[in-house]
C-alpha positions as CSV (number, residue, x, y, z in Angstrom):
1,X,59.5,2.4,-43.6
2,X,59.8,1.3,-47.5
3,X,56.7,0.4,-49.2
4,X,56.8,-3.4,-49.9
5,X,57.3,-4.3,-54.1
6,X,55.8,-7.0,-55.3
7,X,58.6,-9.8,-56.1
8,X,59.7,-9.6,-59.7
9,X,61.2,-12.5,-60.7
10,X,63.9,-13.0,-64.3
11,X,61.4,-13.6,-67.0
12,X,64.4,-15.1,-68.9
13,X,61.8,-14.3,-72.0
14,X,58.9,-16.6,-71.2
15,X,56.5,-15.3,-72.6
16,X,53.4,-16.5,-70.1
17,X,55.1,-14.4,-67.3
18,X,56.6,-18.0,-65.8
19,X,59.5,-17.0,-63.6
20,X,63.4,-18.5,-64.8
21,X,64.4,-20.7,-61.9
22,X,67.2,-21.5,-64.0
23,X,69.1,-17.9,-63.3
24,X,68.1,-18.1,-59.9
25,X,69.8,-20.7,-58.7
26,X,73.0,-19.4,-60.9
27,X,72.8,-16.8,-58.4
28,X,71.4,-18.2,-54.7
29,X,74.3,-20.5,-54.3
30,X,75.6,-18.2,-51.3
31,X,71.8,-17.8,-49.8
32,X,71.1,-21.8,-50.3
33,X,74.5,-22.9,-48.7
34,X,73.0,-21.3,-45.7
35,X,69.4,-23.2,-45.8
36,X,67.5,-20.1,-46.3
37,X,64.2,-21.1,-48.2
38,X,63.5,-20.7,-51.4
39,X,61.5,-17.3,-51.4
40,X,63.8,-15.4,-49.0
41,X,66.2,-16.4,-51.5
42,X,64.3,-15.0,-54.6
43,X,63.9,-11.8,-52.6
44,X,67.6,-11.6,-52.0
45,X,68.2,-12.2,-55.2
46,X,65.2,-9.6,-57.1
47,X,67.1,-7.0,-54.6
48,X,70.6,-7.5,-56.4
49,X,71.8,-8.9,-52.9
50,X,73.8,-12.1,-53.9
51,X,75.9,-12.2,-51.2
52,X,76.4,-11.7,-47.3
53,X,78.1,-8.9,-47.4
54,X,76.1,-7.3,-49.8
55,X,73.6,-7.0,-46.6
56,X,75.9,-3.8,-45.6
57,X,73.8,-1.9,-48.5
58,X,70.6,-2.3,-47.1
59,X,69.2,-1.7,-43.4
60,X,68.2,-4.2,-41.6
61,X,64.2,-2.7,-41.8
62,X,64.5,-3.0,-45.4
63,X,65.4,-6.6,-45.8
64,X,62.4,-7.6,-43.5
65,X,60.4,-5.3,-46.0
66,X,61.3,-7.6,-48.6
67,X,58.9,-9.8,-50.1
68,X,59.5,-13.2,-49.3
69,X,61.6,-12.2,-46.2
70,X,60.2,-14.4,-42.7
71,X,61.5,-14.5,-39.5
72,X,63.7,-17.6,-39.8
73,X,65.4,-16.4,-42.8
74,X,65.7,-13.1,-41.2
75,X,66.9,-14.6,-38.3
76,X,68.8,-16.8,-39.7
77,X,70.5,-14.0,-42.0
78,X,71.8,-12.1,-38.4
79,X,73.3,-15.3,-37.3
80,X,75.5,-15.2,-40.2
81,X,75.9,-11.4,-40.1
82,X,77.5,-12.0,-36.8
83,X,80.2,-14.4,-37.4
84,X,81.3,-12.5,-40.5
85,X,81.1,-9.2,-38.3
86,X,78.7,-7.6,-41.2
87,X,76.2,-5.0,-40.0
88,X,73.2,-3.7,-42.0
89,X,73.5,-0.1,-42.8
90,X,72.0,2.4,-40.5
């Protein structure tokens, strides 16, 4: 099992450590069009994973390792797996 990271958001060069909400939602769109909540999507995002079929990088252990990552979006996430006919990687 991977050791949970603490989330690590764009700092976008604030310097009081604020995240950049701004260059998240340049790159959620995909995560938000499929009502996941805001930080599932900043954890799919912080992992490089800007898209559903980016899911085939990771297993499916690892996304619910992510920070941010609950049941519904999890659940939500295999939902939309399915009808794509993506699987998480082994």
């Amino acid at each position: 099992m991977a050791k949970k990271q603490p989330a690590q958001f764009p700092s976008g060069g604030n310097s009081g450590g604020e995240a950049n909400f701004d260059k998240y939602a340049a790159l959620d769109g995909e995560w938000r069009a499929i009502g996941l909540s805001a930080p599932a999507r900043r954890a799919l995002v912080d992992a490089k994973l800007l898209k559903v079929s980016d899911l085939r990088k990771i297993s499916l252990e690892d996304l619910q390792d992510l920070h941010g990552m609950g049941k519904s979006a999890i659940a939500r996430i295999k939902v939309v797996m399915a009808g794509k006919k993506i699987t998480f990687k082994p």
